[in-house]
C-alpha positions in Angstrom: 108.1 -132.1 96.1 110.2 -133.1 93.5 109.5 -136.6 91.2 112.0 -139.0 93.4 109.9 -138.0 96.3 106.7 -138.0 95.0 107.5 -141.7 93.1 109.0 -142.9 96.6 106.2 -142.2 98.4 103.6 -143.5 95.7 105.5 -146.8 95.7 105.6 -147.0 99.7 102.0 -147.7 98.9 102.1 -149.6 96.0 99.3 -151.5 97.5 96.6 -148.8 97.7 97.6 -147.4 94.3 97.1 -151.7 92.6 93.8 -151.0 94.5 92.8 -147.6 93.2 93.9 -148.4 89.6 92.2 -151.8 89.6 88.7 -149.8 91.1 89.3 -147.0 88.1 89.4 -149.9 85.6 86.4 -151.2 86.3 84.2 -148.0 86.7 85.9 -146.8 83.6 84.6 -150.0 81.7 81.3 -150.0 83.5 81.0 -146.3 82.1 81.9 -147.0 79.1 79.7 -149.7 78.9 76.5 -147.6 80.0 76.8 -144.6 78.0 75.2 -145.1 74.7 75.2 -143.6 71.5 72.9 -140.8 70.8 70.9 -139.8 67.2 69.6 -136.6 66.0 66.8 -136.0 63.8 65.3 -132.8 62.3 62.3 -131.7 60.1 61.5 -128.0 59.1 58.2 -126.8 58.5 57.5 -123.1 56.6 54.7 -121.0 57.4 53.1 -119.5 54.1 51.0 -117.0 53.8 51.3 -115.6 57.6 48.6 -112.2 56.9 47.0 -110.7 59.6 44.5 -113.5 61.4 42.4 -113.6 64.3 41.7 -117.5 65.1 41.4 -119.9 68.2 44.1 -122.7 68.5 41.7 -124.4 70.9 44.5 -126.8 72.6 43.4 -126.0 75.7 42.4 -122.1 76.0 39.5 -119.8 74.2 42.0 -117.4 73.7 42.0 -115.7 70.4 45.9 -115.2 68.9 46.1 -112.4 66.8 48.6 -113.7 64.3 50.0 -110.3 62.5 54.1 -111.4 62.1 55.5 -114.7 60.6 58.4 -114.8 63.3 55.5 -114.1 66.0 53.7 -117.1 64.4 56.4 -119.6 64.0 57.3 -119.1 68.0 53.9 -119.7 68.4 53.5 -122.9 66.5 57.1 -124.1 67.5 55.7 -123.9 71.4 51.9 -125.2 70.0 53.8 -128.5 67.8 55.8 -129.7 71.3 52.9 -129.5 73.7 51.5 -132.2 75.4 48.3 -132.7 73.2 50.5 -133.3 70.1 53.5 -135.2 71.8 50.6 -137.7 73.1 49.1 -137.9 69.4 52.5 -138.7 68.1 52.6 -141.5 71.1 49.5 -143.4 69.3 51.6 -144.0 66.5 55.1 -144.6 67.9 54.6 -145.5 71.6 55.9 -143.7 74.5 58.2 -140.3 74.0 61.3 -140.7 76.2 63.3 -138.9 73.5 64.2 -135.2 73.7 62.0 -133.0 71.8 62.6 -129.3 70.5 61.1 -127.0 68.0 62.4 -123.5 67.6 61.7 -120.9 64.7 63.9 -119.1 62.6 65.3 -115.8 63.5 64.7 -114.3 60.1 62.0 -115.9 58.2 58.7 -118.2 58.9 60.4 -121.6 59.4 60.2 -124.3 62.3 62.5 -126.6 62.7 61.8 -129.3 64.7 64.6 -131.8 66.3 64.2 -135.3 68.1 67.5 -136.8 69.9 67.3 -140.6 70.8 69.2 -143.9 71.1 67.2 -145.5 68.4 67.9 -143.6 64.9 65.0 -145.0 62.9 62.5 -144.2 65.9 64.3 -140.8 66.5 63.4 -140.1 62.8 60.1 -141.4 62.7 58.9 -139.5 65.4 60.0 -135.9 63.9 58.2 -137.0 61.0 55.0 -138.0 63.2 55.1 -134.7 65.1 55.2 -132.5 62.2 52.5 -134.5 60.3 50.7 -134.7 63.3 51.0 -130.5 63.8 50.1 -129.8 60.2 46.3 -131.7 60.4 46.1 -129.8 63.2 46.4 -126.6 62.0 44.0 -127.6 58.9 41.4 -129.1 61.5 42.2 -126.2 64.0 40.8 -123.8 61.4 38.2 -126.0 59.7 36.8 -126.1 63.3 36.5 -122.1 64.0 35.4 -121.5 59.9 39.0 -119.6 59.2 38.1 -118.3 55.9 40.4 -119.8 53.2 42.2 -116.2 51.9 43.4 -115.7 55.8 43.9 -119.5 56.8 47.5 -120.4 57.6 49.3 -123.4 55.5 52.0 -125.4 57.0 54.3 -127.0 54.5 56.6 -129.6 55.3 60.4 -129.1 53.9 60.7 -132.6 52.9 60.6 -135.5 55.5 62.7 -135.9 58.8 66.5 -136.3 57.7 68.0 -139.6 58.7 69.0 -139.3 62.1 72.6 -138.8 63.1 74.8 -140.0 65.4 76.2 -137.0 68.2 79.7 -136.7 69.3 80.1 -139.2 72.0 81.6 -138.4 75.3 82.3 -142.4 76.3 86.2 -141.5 76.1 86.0 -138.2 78.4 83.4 -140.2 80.6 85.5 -143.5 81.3 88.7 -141.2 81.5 86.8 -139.4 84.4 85.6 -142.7 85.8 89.1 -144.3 85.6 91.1 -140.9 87.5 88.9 -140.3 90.3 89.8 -143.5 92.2 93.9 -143.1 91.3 93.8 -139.4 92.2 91.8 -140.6 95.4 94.5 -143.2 95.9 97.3 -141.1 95.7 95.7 -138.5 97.7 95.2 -140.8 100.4 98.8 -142.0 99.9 100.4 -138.5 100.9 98.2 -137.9 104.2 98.7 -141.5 105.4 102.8 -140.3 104.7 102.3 -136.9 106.6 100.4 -138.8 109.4 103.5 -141.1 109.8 106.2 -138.3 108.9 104.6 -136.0 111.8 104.4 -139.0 113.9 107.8 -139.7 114.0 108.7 -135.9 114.2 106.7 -136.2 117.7 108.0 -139.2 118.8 111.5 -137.8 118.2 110.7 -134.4 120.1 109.5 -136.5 123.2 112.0 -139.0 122.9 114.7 -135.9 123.2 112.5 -134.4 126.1 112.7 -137.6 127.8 116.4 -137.2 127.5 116.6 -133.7 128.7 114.5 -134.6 131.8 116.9 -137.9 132.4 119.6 -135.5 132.1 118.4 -133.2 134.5 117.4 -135.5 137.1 121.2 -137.3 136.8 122.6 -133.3 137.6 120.2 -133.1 140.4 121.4 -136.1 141.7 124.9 -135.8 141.2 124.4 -132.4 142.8 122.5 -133.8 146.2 125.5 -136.2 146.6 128.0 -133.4 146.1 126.5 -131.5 148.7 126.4 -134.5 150.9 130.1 -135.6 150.8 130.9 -131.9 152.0 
């Protein structure tokens, strides 16, 4: 279909297009209007001294972790500083978490670096920096608890505080775009099979109009051929 054809039919109905743009605007705006800003914060925290330890985390097992590798020990304490004992902790302080939280250790050396994302920046920030205060005085009362002897016990030092938090890319553009074409393309979707309804309508109203004519046709022949025979 070339663009004559395809502008024709759009504008035959011009009136559910108006419609479909008008509903586009206004989910486009109410997108636009719901999708808020999001802030990142991080903190990292380096495990020093990680020697060969045997000593009880006591979150909520007996276990003993045998704490031989830094990388071993940062997953460890990455999985430890996000659990629900710790997150709860940090919720005395702050009030209730709805923000995303991560920690993750480094691939390379003894180093956790812990990442809140929220709508508020100065909460987002002051909850990293709760969570990995929070996970160091653990660890310290962790190993006061099961007698860790000082040469063995693990320290947790903070890399400085939680960075200011930082505002993400925002998708409110790509959202409200999204928002605004699905009604038009709807629209004009629904603009072409309305116009193939019609267009194959008339294509059957021709083809019985013209069999109507053929059987008008053949029933003047057969008459005109009953009278021929009669006259003779």
């Amino acid at each position: 279909m070339d663009l004559y054809l395809l502008f024709k039919t759009l504008w035959r109905h011009k009136g559910l297009m108006i419609l479909s743009i008008f509903a586009g605007t206004w989910i486009a705006l109410g997108a636009a209007a719901n999708t808020h800003t999001t802030y990142e914060s991080s903190v990292k925290l380096m495990l020093d001294s990680p020697r060969a330890a045997l000593f009880t985390l006591g979150l909520s097992t007996t276990e003993s972790v045998d704490l031989r590798r830094g990388q071993q020990l940062a997953t460890l304490c990455a999985n430890i500083l996000t659990s629900e004992p710790l997150v709860k902790k940090a919720e005395r302080d702050v009030g209730p978490i709805s923000e995303s939280i991560a920690a993750a250790a480094s691939v390379d050396v003894p180093i956790i670096t812990v990442t809140v994302v929220g709508m508020d920046a100065e909460r987002t920030q002051n909850i990293a920096n709760k969570l990995a205060v929070n996970f160091v005085g653990y660890v310290v009362s962790a190993q006061d608890r099961y007698a860790v002897p000082r040469e063995k016990r693990l320290i947790i030092r903070l890399l400085g505080s939680a960075a200011p938090a930082v505002p993400l890319k925002s998708r409110t553009i790509e959202i409200a775009l999204i928002g605004f074409m699905a009604p038009v393309i709807g629209g004009a979707f629904l603009s072409f099979m309305i116009e193939n309804i019609k267009q194959a309508r008339r294509v059957g109203d021709k083809s019985a109009g013209g069999m109507a004519e053929q059987n008008i046709s053949a029933t003047k022949l057969q008459e005109s051929t009953k009278k021929a025979k009669t006259v003779l």
